[in-house]
C-alpha positions in Angstrom: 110.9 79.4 66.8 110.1 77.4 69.6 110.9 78.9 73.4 110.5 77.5 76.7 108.3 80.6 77.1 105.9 79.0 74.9 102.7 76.6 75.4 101.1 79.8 77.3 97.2 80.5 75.8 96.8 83.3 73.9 93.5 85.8 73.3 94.1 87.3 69.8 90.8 90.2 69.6 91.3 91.5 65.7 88.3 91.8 63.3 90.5 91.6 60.1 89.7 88.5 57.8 93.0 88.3 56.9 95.5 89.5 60.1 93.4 88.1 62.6 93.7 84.4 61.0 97.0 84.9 59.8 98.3 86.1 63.8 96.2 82.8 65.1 97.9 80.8 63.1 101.6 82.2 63.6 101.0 81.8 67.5 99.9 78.2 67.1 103.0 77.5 65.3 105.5 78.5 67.9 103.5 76.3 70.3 101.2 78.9 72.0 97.2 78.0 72.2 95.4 81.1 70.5 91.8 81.5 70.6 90.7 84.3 67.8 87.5 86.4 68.4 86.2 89.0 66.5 84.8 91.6 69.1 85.7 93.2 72.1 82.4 92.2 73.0 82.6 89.1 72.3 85.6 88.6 73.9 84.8 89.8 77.1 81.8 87.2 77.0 84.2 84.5 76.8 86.4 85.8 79.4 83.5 85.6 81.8 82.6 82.3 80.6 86.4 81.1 81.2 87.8 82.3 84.4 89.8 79.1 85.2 91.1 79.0 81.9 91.6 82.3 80.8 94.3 83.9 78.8 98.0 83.9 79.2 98.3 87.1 77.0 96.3 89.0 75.0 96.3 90.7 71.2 94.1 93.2 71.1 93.5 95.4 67.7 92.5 98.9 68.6 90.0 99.2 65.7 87.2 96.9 66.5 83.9 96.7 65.9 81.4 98.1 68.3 83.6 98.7 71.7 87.4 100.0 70.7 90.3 98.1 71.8 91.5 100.8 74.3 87.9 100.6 76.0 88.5 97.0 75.9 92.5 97.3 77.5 90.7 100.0 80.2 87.7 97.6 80.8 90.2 94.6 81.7 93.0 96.3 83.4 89.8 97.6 86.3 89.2 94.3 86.9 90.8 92.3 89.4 91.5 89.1 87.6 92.9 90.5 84.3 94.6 93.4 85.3 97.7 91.5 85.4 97.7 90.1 82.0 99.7 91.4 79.5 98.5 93.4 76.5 99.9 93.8 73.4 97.7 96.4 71.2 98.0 96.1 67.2 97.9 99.7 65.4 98.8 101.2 62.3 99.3 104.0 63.7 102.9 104.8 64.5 103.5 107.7 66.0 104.5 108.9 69.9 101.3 110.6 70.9 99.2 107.3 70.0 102.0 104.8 71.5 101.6 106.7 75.0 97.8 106.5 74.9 97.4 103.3 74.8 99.9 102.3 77.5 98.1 104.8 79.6 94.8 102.8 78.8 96.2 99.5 79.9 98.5 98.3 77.1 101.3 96.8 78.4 103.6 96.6 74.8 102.3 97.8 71.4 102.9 96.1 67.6 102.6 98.0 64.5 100.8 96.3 61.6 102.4 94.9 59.5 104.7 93.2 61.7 107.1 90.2 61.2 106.4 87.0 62.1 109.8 86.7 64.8 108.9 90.1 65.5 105.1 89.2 67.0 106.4 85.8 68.5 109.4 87.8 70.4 107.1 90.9 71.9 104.6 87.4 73.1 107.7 85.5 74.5 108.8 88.6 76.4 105.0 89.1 77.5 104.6 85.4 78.5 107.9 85.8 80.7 106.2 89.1 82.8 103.0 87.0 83.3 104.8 84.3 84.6 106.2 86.9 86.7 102.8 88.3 87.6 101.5 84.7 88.6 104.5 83.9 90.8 103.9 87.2 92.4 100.5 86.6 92.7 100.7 83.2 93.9 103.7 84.6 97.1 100.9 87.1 97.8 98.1 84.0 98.6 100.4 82.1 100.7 101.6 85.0 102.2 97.7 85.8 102.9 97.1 81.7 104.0 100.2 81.9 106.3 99.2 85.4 107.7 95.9 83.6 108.4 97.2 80.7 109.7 99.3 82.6 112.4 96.7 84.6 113.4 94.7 81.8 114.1 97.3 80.1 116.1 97.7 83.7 118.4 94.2 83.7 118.9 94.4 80.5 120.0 97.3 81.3 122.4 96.1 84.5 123.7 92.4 84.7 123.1 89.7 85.7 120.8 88.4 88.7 122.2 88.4 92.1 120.3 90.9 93.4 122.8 93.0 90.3 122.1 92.7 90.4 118.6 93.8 93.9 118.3 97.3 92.8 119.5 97.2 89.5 117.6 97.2 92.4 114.4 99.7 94.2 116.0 102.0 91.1 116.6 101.7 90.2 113.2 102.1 94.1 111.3 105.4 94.3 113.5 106.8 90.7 112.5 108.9 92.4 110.2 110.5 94.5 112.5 113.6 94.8 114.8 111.6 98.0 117.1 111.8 97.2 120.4 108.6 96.9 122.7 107.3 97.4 125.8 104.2 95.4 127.2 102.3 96.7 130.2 99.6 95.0 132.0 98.8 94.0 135.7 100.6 90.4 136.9 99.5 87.4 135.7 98.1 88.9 132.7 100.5 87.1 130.1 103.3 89.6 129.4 105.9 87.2 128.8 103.3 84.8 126.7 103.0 87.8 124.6 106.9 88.9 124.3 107.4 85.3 123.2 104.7 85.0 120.6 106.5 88.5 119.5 109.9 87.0 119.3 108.5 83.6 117.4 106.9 85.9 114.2 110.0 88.1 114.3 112.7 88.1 111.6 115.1 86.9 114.7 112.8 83.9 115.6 115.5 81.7 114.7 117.5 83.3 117.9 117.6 83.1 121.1 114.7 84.4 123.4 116.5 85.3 126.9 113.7 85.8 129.7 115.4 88.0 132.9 113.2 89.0 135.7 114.5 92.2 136.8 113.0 92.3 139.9 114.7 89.1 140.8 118.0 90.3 141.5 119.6 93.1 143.7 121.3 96.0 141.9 124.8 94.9 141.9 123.4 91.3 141.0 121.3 92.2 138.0 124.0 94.2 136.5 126.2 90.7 136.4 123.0 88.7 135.2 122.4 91.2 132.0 125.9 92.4 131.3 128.1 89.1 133.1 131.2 89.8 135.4 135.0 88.8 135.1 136.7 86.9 137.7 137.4 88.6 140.7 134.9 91.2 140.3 133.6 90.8 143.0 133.2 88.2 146.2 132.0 84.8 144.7 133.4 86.0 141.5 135.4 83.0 140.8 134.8 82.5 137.1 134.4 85.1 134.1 130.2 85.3 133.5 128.6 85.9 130.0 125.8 88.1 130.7 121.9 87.8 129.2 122.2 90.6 126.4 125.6 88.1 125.5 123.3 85.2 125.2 120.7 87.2 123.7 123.0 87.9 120.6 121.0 87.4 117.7 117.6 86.9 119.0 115.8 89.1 121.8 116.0 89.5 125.7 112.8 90.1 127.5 113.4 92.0 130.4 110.6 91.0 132.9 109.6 93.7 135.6 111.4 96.6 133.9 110.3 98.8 136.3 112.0 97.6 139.3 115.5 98.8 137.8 117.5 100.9 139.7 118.8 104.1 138.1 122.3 103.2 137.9 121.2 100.1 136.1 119.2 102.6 133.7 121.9 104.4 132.7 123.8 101.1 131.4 120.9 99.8 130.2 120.5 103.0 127.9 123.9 103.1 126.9 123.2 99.1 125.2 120.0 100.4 123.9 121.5 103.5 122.0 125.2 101.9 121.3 124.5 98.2 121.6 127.9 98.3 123.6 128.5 97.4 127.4 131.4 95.9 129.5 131.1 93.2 131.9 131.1 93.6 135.6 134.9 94.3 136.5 136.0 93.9 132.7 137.5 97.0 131.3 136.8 95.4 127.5 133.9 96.6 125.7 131.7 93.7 123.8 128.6 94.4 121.3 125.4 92.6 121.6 122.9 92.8 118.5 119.4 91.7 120.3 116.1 93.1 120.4 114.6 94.5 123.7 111.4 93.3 124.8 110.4 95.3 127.8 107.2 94.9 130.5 105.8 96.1 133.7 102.8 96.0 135.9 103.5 99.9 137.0 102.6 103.1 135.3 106.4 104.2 133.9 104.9 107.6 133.2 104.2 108.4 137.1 107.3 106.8 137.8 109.7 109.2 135.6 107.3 112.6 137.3 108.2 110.8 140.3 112.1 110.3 139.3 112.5 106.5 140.0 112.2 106.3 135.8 114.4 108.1 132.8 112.5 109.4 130.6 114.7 108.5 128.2 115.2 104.8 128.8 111.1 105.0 128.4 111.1 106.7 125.3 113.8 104.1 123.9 112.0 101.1 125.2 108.3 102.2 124.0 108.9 101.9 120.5 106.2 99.9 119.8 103.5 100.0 122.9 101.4 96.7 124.2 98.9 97.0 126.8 97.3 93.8 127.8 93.9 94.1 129.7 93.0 92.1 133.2 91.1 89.2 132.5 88.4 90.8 134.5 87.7 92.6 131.1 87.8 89.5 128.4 85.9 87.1 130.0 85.1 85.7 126.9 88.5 84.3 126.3 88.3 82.1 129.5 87.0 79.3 127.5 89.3 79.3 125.1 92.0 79.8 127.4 90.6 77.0 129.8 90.7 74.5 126.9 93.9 75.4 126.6 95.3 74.4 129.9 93.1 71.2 129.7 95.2 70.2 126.7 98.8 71.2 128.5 97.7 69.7 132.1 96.3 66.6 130.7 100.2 65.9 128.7 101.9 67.2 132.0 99.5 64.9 134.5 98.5 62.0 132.4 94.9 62.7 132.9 92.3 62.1 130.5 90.1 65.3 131.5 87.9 66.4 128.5 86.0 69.3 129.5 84.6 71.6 132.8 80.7 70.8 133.4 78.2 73.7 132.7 78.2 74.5 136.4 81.6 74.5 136.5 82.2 76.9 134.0 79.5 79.6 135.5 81.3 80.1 138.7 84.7 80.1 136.4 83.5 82.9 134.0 81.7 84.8 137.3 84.8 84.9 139.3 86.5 88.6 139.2 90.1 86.4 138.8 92.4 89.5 140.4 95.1 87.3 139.7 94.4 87.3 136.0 95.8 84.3 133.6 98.4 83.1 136.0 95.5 82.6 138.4 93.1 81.1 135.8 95.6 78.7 135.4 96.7 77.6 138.4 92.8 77.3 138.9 92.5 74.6 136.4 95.9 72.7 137.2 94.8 72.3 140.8 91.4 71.1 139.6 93.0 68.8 137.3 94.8 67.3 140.2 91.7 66.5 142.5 89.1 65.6 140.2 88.9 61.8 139.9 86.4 62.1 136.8 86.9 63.4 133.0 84.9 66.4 133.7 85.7 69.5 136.5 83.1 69.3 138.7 82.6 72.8 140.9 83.8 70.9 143.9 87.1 70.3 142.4 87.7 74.3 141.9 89.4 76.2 144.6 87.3 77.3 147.7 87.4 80.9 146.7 86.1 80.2 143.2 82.8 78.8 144.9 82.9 81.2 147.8 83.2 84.6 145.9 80.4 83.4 143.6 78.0 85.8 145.1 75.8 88.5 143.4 78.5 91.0 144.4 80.9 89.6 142.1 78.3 89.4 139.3 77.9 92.4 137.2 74.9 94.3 136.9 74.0 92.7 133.8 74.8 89.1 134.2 72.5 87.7 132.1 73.5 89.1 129.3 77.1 89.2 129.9 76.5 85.3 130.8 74.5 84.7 127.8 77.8 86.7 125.9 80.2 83.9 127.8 77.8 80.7 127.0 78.2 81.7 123.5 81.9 81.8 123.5 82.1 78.7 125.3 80.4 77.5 122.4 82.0 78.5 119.9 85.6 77.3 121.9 84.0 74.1 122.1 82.8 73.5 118.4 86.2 75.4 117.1 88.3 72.8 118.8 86.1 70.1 117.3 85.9 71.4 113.5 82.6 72.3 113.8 81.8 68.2 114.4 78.5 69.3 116.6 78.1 65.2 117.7 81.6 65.6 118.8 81.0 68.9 120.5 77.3 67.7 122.0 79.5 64.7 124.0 82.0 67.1 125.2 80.0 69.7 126.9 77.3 66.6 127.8 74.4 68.0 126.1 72.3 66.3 122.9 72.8 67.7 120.0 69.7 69.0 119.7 70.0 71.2 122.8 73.1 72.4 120.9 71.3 72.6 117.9 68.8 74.9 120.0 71.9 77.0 121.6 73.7 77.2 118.7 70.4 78.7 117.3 70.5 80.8 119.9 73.2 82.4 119.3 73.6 83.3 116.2 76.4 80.8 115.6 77.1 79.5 112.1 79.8 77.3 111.1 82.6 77.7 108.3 81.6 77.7 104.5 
């Protein structure tokens, strides 16, 4: 009788002295642990008492003492760590009407009593084999949960942990699973191509290429060869056939930088791949297919450029599948620190410095500054810093003049102490984040004691990880 199904534990719920026994016993002898109990009561009692170890599968007779066992089957199936195991209900009663209300109650399978011995170990066997179903299931849907998690961590790392910023770390991660394309608008410098990679990298097609072209790079008849490539002779300098970006691109996705600076006629082909995902080369009369995703962005308002007829409307409705607007840094100042940190780490590889951290002072005139040039700006900021300073900690004279010089009360807004007070707390929190919560770690790298972090951290509101 035995069945590599088998060695599952087994709840067997039946009053009767003599079936309830007899079923315990049978169960034990195919190599299944039973447990016999005489009550629904009961029995919910010990499942409370035994969550870690709780039943594989359970037997449950309808006529119990006390609570019924389709009260019991109801009861379980509403709660959330027992509505996927199985339930087989013993009845005597064999008819339709009865069969169908106690599936409907939470039976998953039914026996009728008196039942054969192979008969009761096959209907377990085939139960044990759907829980083992259940629990795999069960067990993809955690580490789907940890990864999801663990990736939305890493974006917030990469792009920032404001509530703007987090809003598109979600939408990143709902649209990993699809092929839509997207188009990203934001002023310069914001990140738009940092975004449009982090895209591509929890897309389906992450394994592919990621083409970056920045249209506004090229002159008309130029950018046509750079996204589409040219045969030989197609024109002067032409002296070698030319695979194009949406070519390379094949497989993966092509993020077409600046897409706002495209002429018309460069439109129209552009269209034509989007709807057909066909295009010829540059003086080739052969037409090739590409398969890759579009990733779109621009710093100008499309919509005012299609009323003013420099846009198709068409193209934008194609390319705006899935819409990403990323705000000026003006208006997430509470990422800075995170995103300062950030180019520590990357400058410090890139230089060979040993630079741990910008000084209090430093970071006031960092998170005052109006930054019109956004991330690209911010960074810049601290790679030049990086460069001068000839200590482990940015000193304000090692920022760029117009940091310090446009640290005036006109660039603070109206309510700078709180939104400073806002920006010290982030800081914070960047600070003891990067250092696991380790608040002697995180004293020595923002030079404070640890109980004037103690007292800031009190300040704040800020309590570490369970």
């Amino acid at each position: 009788m035995n069945d590599d199904t088998n060695c599952g534990r087994v709840l067997v719920v039946e009053d009767d002295p003599f079936n309830g026994p007899y079923t315990a016993e049978l169960l034990r002898a195919s190599g299944f642990h039973a447990t016999l109990l005489g009550s629904a009561e009961e029995a919910l009692k010990y499942l409370e008492n035994n969550d870690d170890s709780g039943p594989d599968i359970i037997l449950l007779d309808v006529n119990l003492p006390g609570m019924d066992g389709l009260e019991m089957a109801s009861k379980l199936k509403a709660h959330p760590e027992y509505q996927y195991v199985p339930i087989i209900i013993f009845t005597v009663h064999d008819t339709l009407d009865f069969k169908i209300q106690g599936l409907n109650r939470g039976g998953d399978d039914y026996l009728t009593k008196p039942f054969e011995p192979d008969e009761l170990i096959a209907r377990v066997n085939a139960m044990m084999r759907i829980r083992r179903l259940y629990q795999s299931l069960k067990h993809e849907r955690r580490e789907n949960r940890r990864l999801t998690q663990t990736l939305a961590q890493k974006l917030e790392n990469l792009l920032g942990r404001s509530e703007k910023m987090r809003a598109i770390c979600d939408l990143i991660l709902n649209i990993s699973g699809s092929d839509s394309n997207v188009l990203i608008h934001g002023e310069s410098g914001t990140g738009k191509e940092v975004v449009a990679k982090a895209i591509h990298e929890q897309s389906l097609r992450k394994e592919g290429p990621f083409v970056v072209v920045n249209c506004a790079a090229y002159a008309e008849t130029l950018l046509q060869s750079e996204l589409f490539g040219h045969e030989k002779g197609a024109f002067t300098g032409a002296i070698r056939a030319k695979k194009g970006r949406f070519e390379q691109a094949n497989g993966g996705a092509i993020f077409l930088d600046e897409i706002g600076e495209v002429s018309l006629p460069t439109q129209v082909v552009l269209l034509r791949v989007i709807q057909e995902k066909r295009f010829e080369r540059v003086g080739g009369e052969t037409t090739l297919s590409t398969d890759a995703r579009i990733i779109a962005a621009t710093n100008k308002d499309l919509k005012k450029c299609m009323a003013q007829g420099t846009f198709r409307e068409d193209l934008y409705w194609r390319l705006n599948v899935i819409n990403i607007h990323i705000p000026p840094l003006r208006e997430r100042k509470e990422d800075i620190p995170q995103l300062v940190n950030n180019f520590i780490d990357v400058f410090n590889r890139r230089l060979g410095k040993n630079v741990y951290r910008f000084s209090d002072a430093t970071m006031d005139l960092i998170l005052q500054y109006h930054w019109p040039g956004n991330v690209r700006q911010l960074e810049n900021a601290v790679e030049r810093s990086m460069v001068l300073c000839k200590e482990d900690v940015i000193r304000p004279e090692d920022l760029p003049q117009e940091l310090c010089a446009n640290s005036s009360s006109s660039d603070r807004p109206s309510n700078s102490d709180a939104n400073l007070g806002m920006l010290e707390r982030e800081h914070i929190r960047s600070i003891l984040d990067q250092c696991g919560w380790n608040k002697f770690k995180a004293a020595q790298l923002m030079g404070i004691s640890r109980s004037t972090l103690y007292s800031k951290m009190k300040k704040h509101d800020l309590v570490g990880p369970d």
